[in-house]
N, C-alpha and C positions, 0 to 999 in steps of 0.2 A: 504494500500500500504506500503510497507517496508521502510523505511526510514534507509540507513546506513549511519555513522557518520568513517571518520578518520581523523585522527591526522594528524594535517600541520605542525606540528612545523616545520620537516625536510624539508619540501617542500618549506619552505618561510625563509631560515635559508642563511643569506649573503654566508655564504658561501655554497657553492652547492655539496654537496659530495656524496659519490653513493649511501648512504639511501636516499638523496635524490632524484640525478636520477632514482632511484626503484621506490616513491612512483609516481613519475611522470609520468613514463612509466606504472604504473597500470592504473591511471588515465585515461590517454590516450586509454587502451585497453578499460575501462571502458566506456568512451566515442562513442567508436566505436560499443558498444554493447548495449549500449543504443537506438541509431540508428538502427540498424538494426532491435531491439526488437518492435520498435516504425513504423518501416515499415510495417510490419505484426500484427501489432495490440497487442504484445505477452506484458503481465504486465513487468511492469520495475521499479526497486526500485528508489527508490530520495536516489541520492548520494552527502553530502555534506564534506566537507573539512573544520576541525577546526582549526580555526586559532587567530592569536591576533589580536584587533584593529588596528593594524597600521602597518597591514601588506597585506592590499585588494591589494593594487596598482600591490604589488609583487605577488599577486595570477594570479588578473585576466591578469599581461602578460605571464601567459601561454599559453591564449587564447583555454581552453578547454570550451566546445560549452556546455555539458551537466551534467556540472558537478559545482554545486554553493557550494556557503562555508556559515559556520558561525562562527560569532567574539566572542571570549571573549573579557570581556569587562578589558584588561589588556594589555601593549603592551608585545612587544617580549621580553624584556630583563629581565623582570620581569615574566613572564612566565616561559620562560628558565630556571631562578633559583629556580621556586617555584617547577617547577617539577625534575631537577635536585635534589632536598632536600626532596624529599615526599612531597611539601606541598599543593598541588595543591587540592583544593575545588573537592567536583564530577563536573564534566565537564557537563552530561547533567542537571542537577540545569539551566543552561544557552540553552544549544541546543536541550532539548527535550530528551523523550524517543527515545531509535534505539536500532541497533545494530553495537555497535561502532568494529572498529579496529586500532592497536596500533602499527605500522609499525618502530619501532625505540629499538627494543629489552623489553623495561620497557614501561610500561601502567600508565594510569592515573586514578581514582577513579570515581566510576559511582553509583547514589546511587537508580534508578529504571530500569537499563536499563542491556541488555546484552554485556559483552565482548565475542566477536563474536573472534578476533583473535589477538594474538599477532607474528609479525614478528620476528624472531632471524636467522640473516644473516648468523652468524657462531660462531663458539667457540673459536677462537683464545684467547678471554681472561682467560679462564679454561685450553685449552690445550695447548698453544704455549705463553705463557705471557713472554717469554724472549725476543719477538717480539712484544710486546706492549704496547703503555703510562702506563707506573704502574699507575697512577691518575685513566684515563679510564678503565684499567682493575680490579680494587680494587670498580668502580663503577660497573661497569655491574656486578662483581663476587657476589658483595651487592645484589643488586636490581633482576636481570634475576629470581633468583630462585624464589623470594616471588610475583613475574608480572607472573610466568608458574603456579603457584600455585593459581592464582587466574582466572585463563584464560581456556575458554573450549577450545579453538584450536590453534594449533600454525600453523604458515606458513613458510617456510622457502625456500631456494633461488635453493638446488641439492639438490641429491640424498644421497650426503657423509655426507652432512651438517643435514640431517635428521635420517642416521644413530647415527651421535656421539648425535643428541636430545635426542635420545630412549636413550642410552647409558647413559647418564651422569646425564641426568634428571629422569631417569626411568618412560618417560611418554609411555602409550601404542601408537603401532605405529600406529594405527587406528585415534588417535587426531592431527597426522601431517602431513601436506602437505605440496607439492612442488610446489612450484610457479614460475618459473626460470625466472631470467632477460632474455631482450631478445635486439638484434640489428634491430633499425627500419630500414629497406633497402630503405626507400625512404631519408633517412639521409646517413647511410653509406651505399656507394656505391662506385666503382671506380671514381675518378674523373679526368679529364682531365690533362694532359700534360701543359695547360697553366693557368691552377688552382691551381695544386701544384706550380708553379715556381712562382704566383703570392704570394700565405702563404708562401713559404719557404723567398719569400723575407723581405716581411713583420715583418719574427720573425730572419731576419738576418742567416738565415741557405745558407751559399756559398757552403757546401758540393755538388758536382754530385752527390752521390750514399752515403744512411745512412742506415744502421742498426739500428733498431727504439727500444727504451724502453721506455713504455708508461704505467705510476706508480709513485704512491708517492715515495719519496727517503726517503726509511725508513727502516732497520733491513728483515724486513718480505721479500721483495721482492727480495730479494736476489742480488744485482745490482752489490756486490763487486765483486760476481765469475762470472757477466757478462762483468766484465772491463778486468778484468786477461783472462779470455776466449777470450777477442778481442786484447790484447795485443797481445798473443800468434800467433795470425793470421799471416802466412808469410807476409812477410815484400810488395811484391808485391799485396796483396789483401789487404791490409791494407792504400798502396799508392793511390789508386783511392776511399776507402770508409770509413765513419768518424761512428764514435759511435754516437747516437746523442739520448741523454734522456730529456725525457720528463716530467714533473711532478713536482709537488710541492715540497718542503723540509718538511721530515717529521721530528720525533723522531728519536734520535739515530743517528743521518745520517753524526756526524766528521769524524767519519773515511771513512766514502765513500769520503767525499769530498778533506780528507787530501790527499786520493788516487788518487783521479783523478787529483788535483792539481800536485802531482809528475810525475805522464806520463804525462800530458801533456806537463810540464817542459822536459819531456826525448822526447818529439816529437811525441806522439802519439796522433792522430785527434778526441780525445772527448769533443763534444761541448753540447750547454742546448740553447736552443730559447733566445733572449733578453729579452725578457715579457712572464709572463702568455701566455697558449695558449688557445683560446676560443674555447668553447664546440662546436661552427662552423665553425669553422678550423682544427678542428683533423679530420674530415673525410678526408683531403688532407693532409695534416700532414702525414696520414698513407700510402694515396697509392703512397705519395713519396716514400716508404720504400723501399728498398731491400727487407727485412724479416723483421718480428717484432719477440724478444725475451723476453720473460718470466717466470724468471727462479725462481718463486716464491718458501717459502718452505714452503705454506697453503694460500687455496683461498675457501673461501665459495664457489664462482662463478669462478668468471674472467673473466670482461667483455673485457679488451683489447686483448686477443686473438679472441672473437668472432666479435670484430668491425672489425680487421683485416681480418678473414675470406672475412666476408663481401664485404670487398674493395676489394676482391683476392689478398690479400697479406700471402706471405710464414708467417709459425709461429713455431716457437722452447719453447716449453714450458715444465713444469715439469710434472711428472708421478704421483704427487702425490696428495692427496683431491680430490677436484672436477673438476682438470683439467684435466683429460683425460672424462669427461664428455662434458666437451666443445671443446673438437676438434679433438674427435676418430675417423679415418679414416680419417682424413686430415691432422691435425700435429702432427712434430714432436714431440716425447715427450721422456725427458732423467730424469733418477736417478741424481736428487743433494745434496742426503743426505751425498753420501760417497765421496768429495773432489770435484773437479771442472772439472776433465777429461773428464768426459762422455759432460759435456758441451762447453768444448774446443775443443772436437774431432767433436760432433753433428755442430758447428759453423762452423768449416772450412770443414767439409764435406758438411755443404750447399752453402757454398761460392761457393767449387766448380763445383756444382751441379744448381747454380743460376738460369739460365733459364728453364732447367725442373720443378725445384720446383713452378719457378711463372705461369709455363703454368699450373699446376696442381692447384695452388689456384686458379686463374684466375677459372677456369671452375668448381672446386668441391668448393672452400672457400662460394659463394654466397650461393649454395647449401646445405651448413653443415649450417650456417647460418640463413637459413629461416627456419627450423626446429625449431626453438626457438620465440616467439608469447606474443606480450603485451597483445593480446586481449586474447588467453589461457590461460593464467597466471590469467588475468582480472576475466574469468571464474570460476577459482576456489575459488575467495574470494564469487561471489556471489555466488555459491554451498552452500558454508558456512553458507550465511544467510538463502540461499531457504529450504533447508532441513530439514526434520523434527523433529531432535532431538535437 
């Protein structure tokens, strides 16, 4: 029987970022396929989750049903930097023969076993490092190549994000696959009228009506030509609705904040939650929205346009990388390379357009959305092992 091995580090990491929600949501689909394989009798691999000792607690409340882990015998902190450094012993020495995958762009040492895949979400650090921690990207720029040189298959998140693979790394295109995140619709979903007013209260949002940016505050996402965009808005459309971003403080991000500090100061309504917003609160979070706007300038993926989808909310996003893969034929999508118009002009023509555009996500957003599949995604890691070469 197959035994596949992946890396938890992500998965059990304090903080929860969207390598980790990927490797979650594989899980998940993996889960589900498990089950149904097990209905019909069809063979099914043991799928375990490597992790540190002291970090079960954080595993098993995920509460995934078919899917068990095993411990290095090291906790997290010391893990983290052993592999952060190269130093990390072969891993199955501890968890057995398999076939491991390495979901976090760089891999870890195996000394009788197969590296079945490594994941690389995108290339921002190679093509757009003017938008990235110089630390982190001077690390992945290190590492990626010498983890793709040791690895039979890579997996990766689109389409666009597997062209620049072939491209940069000159690997044949036949060793990579796409695995796309995806929006569980039993999580995002429309939520009720007295569900959002309950979260917006909670994270101190008094706005009626918000224009939602839902993103780290960092360089890449482009947030500053999303403030000036809402500046711009007549003064009447701008009276009844407030800017309201979401997201943690990334790199880089004085100057957004020195900006927003100034309009506000001149009276313009951009506000930020009081706390943190929890991973179970952003699905109301969203369908409070007017529109959600992302007006990034490079996304492997990009999952908050497709959460939004989901919830049937309007979405104005960029034309560029992988986002007109995630929400072709349903959102808007404008040029932000060449100054900030086309997304000032795309804003207040949706403003004035508001209720056609929500009756349109409303009915087509769920639609473009379920197109996208934790358990398809799930599918193709285990192709990888099943296969004969």
């Amino acid at each position: 029987m197959r035994k596949i091995y992946i890396d938890g580090l992500g998965l059990v990491d304090g903080h929860f970022s969207g390598v980790g929600q990927y490797i979650l949501g594989i899980l998940q689909g993996m889960d589900e396929l498990i089950d149904e394989r097990r209905a019909v009798s069809m063979p099914t691999p043991i799928v375990s989750v490597v992790i540190p000792r002291d970090k079960v607690a954080r595993f098993r409340s995920f509460g995934l049903k078919n899917i068990r882990y095993k411990t290095l015998p090291i906790p997290f902190r010391y893990m983290a930097k052993l592999w952060h450094h190269g130093l990390m012993p072969p891993i199955d020495i501890w968890c057995g023969r398999g076939d491991y995958f390495f979901p976090r762009f760089v891999d870890m040492p195996l000394l009788f076993s197969r590296n079945r895949g490594l994941v690389i979400f995108d290339l921002s650090y190679e093509l757009h490092r003017q938008y990235s921690d110089e630390g982190n990207a001077h690390f992945l720029s290190n590492k990626v190549k010498k983890s793709v040189a040791r690895t039979k298959n890579i997996v990766t998140i689109s389409q666009n994000a597997k062209n620049e693979i072939v491209n940069f790394y000159k690997v044949p295109s036949n060793r990579v696959f796409v695995a796309t995140p995806a929006a569980d619709q039993r999580v995002f979903y429309r939520r009720s009228p007295k569900e959002v007013e309950d979260v917006k209260q909670k994270y101190g949002i008094t706005a009626k009506n918000y224009i939602l940016a839902l993103s780290n505050l960092e360089p890449r996402k482009n947030l500053q030509a999303l403030v000036d965009a809402y500046c711009r808005l007549p003064a009447a459309v701008r009276k009844d609705t407030a800017l309201l971003l979401v997201g943690v403080s990334g790199w880089k991000a004085d100057a957004l904040f020195n900006t927003i500090i100034d309009k506000v100061g001149e009276g313009y309504d951009i506000i930020r939650p009081n706390k943190y917003v929890s991973d179970n609160d952003k699905p109301a979070i969203i369908s409070g929205a007017s529109l959600l706007v992302y007006p990034s300038h490079y996304e492997g993926f990009g999952m908050p346009p497709l959460e939004a989808l989901a919830c049937g909310v309007p979405v104005i996003t960029s034309d560029n990388s992988s986002l007109p893969e995630v929400v072709e034929g349903v959102g808007t999508m404008v040029d932000v390379s060449d100054g900030n118009d086309q997304l000032s002009e795309a804003l207040a023509n949706a403003m004035r357009n508001i209720d056609t555009l929500k009756e349109k996500a409303l009915t087509e957003g769920p639609q473009r959305a379920s197109e996208f599949s934790w358990k398809h995604s799930a599918q193709v890691f285990f192709d990888l092992v099943e296969s004969k070469s």
